[in-house]
N, C-alpha and C positions, 0 to 999 in steps of 0.2 A: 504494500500500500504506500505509493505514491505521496507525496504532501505537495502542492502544488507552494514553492516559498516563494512565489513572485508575487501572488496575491499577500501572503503573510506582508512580503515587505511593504506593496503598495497601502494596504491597512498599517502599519508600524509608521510609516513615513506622512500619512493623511493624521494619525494620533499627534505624532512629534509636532506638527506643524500648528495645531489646534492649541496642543501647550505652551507654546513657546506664544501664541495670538492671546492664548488668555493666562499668561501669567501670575494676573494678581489676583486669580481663584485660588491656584499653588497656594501661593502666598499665606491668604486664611488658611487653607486648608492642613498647613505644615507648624507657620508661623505663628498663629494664633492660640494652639494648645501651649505654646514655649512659653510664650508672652506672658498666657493667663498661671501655668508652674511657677514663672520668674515671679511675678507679682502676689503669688499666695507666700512662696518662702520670704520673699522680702515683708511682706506684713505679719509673717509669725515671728520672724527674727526682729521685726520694730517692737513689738506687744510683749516680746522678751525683754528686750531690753530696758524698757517703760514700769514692766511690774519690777526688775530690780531696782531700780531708780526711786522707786515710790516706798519699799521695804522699809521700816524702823527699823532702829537696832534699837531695842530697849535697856541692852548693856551698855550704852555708850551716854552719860549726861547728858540731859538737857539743860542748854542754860534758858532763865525766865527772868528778866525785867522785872520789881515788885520794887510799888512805893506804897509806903507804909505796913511795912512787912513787919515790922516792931509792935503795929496793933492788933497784930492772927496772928501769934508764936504756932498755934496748932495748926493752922493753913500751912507755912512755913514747914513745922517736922513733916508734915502730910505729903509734900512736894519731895522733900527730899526720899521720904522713902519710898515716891516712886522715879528715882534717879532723875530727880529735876531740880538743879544749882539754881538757887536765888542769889540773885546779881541785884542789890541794892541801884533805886532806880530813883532819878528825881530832876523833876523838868527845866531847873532851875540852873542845873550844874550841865545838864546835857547841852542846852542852848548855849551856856558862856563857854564850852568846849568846841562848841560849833562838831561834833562829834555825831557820826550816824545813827541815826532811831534805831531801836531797836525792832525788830520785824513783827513782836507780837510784848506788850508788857500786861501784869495787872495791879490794876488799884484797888489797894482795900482801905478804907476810909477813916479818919481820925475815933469815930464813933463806934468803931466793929468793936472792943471791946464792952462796953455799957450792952450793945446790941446783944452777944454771945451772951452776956453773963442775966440778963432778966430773959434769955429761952428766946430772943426775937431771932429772926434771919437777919446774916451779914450781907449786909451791898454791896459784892466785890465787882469791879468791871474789867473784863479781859478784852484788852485794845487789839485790833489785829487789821491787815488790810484785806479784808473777803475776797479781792482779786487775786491774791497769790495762792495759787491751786497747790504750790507744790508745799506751804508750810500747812496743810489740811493736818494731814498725820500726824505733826508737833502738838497742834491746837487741840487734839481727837486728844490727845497724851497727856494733855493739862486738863482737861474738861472732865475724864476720866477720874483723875487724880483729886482735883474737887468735890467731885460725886459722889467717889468714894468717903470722902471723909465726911459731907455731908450724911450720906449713910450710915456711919459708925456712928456719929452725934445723937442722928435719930434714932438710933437703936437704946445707946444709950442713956438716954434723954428717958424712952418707953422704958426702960429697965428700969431705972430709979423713982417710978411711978410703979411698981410692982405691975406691968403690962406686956406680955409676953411679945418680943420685936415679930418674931414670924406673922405676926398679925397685921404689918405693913403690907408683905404681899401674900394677899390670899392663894 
């Protein structure tokens, strides 16, 4: 059995011709699974890179800006033991320094003592610029650190009234 290859080649040479006319079918048809590979590995190697960026180290101090940190000693131990450095802060000495802001401070108020000690809540104000996404985590770290101690107080607050604290969350 015979193969007639001059037909083969006239069909072979009528294909070549047709690919080399449309090209830029090839093109998608080759090109565009690479493209769309390239561009998946480059966004999981960004979105890698991005979660290590954003990680806390919790072993590593935080320093925190505090004026009036002489009025919450308890605020104060509270910070520290969750490895957050109080760096004495005060508006007065920062401006004749002409010295940079600091990215996030808090103020706790000449009266937080009288407040603490008749059962009232203290006023504290934690300064920060909401536009900077990247100190979110620091901010999450102090806010924490706060909460919790406000929760110890409230526990023990309920304890000293013979009121069992479990009783805050049902």
């Amino acid at each position: 059995m015979l193969i007639n290859t001059s037909a083969i080649k006239v069909v072979a040479a009528k294909e070549l011709r047709d690919i080399r006319r449309d090209i830029k079918s090839l093109q998608v048809v080759f090109l565009l699974p690479l493209f769309m590979v390239g561009s998946f590995v480059a966004t999981c190697l960004f979105m890698l890179s991005m979660s290590q960026n954003s990680q806390i180290d919790l072993d590593q101090p935080l320093e925190l800006a505090v004026s009036g940190a002489e009025y919450f000693p308890e605020l104060t131990q509270a910070l520290a033991e969750n490895s957050i450095k109080v760096q004495p802060y005060s508006p007065e000495k920062n401006s004749a320094d002409k010295g940079v802001a600091p990215p996030y401070r808090l103020e706790i108020p000449a009266t937080a003592p009288n407040q603490f000690a008749e059962g009232h809540s203290v006023n504290i104000n934690l300064i920060y610029d909401a536009s900077k996404n990247r100190d979110q985590g620091e901010l999450n770290r102090i806010r924490q650190a706060i909460w919790g101690l406000n929760q110890r107080i409230g526990q023990l607050r309920l304890l000293t009234r013979n009121v069992a604290p479990e009783l805050i969350n049902p």
